[in-house]
N, C-alpha and C positions, 0 to 999 in steps of 0.2 A: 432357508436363506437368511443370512447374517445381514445385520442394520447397516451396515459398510457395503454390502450386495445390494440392497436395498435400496440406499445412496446411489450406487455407482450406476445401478440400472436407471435410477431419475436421472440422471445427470446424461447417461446414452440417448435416454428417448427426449428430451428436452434440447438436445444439441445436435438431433441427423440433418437439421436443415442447412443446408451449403449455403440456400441465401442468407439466412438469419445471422451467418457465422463473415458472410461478407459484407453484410449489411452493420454487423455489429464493429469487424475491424474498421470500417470509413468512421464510423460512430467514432470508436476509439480516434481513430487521426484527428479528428475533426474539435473531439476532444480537447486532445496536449495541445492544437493549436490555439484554441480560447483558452485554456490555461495560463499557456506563455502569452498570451497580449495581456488580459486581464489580473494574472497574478503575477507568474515570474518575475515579469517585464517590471514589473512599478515596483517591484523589491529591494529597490536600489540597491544591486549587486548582493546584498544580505543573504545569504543561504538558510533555506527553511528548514529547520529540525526533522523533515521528513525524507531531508536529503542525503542524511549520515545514518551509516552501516550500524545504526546504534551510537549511542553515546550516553556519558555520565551526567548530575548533575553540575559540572562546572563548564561543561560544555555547554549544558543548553544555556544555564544564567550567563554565561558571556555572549551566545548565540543571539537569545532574547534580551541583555539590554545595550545591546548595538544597534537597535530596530530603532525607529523613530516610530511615533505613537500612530501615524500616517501609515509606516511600514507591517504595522503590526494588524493594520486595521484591514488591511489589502490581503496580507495572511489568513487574516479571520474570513476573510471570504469566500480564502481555497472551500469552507468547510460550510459559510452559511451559502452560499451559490449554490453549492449540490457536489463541485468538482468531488469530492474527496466521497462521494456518496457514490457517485455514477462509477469512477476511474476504478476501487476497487473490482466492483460486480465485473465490468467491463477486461479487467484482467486475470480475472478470475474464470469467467465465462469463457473466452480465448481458448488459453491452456485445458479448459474440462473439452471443451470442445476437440481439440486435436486428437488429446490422447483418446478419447473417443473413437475420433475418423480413422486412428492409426491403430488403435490397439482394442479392438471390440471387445467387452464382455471382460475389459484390465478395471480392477477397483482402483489401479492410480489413478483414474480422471477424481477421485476426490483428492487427491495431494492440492491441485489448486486451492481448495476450500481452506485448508490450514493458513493459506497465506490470506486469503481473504478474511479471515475472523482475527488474525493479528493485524493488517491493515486498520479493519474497522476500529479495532481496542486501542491501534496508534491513534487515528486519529482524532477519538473521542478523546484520548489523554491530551491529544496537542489542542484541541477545541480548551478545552482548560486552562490548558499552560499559557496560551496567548490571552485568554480573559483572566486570568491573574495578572500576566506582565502590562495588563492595559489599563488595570486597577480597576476593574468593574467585579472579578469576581472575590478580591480579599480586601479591596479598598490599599494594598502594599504597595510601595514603589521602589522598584529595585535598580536602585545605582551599580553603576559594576562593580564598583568598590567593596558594597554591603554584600550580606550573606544572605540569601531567600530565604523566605523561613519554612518550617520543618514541612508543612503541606507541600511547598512547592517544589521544594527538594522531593518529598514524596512521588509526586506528578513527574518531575523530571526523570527521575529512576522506571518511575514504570513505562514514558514515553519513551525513552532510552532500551528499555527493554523490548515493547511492541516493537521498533524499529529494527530491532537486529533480529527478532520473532520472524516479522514479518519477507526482510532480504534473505532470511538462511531459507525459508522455503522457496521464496523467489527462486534463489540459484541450486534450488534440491529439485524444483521444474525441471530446468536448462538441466541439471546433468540425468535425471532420467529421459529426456526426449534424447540426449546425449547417447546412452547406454543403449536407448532402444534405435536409436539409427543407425548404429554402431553392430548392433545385431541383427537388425535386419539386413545388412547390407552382407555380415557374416554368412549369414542364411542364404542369403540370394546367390551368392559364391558358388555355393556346396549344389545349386538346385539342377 
C-alpha cells in the first residue's frame, strides 16, 4: 500500500461519522457568521488579500496601504482569533469527508489536503504581511506612493502565490465532485 493509500484510508476512517460531518458543517456556518461580525464587517469595505484569486505585489501594496492601522489590526485577528486556523481544517475536512461518503476506497479524498496546506502557507504569508504594513514587524511605513521594500515585495509574491495555490484546488474540488456526479448519474442510466 502506497503513502497516498495510506492517507486516503486515514482520512476514510476519520470521516464515516454522518454526525461528526453535520456537526462540523453547523461548526463551519457558525463560523463565517462570527467572521463577518467580527472581522469582515469592521473592514471598512477594504477587501482582505485573502479574497483575490492570487495577486501580485502591487496589488497587495495598494490593497495593504488603503487599510487604516485600525483596519489592519481587525485583519490581524482573522488570524490571531483562530479564524484562519479553524476555517481551513474545516473546509478541508468537508470535502475529505464527502468524497469519502461518495466514493469509498477513491484516494481523491486527499485533493482536499492540497488546498489545506496552501491555505495554511497563505495565511502564515499574510500573518506577515499585515505585521509589516502595521510596522511592528520591519519597523517600514508604506505610503501608497513608496515602493515596499524587497522582503515585502517578497511576502507579497508568495502570499499572491499561496492565494491562487490555494483557489486552483478549491475549484479542482468542485470539478471533480463535478465529473463524479456526472458519472455517476451516467452509470445510473445504463443500470
Amino acid at each position: 500500500m502506497s503513502t497516498l493509500q495510506r492517507v486516503s484510508s486515514t482520512i476514510e476512517r476519520l470521516t464515516k461519522s454522518k454526525v461528526i460531518f453535520i456537526v462540523l458543517f453547523l461548526v463551519t456556518i457558525y463560523t463565517f457568521i462570527l467572521l463577518q461580525e467580527n472581522v469582515v464587517g469592521r473592514m471598512g469595505g477594504n477587501p482582505a488579500l485573502d479574497s483575490f484569486f492570487g495577486y501580485g505585489p502591487e496589488k497587495g501594496h495598494k490593497v495593504m496601504s488603503q487599510m487604516t492601522y485600525a483596519e489592519k489590526e481587525t485583519y490581524l485577528g482573522l488570524y490571531t482569533k483562530g479564524y484562519d486556523i479553524v476555517i481551513p481544517f474545516l473546509l478541508t475536512y468537508l470535502p475529505c469527508a464527502l468524497i469519502s461518503f461518495t466514493m469509498p476506497s477513491s484516494i481523491l479524498n486527499t485533493v482536499p489536503l492540497l488546498y489545506m496546506l496552501g491555505d495554511y502557507a497563505e495565511n502564515i504569508t499574510h500573518y506577515f504581511i499585515i505585521l509589516d504594513y502595521m510596522g511592528t514587524y520591519t519597523n517600514a511605513k508604506h505610503p501608497l506612493d513608496s515602493m515596499p521594500s524587497p522582503n515585502t515585495i517578497m511576502l507579497l509574491r508568495a502570499g499572491g502565490f499561496f492565494a491562487l495555490f490555494k483557489y486552483v484546488f478549491f475549484v479542482l474540488f468542485g470539478l471533480i465532485k463535478k465529473l463524479f456526479l456526472v458519472e455517476r448519474e451516467h452509470h445510473g442510466h445504463r443500470d
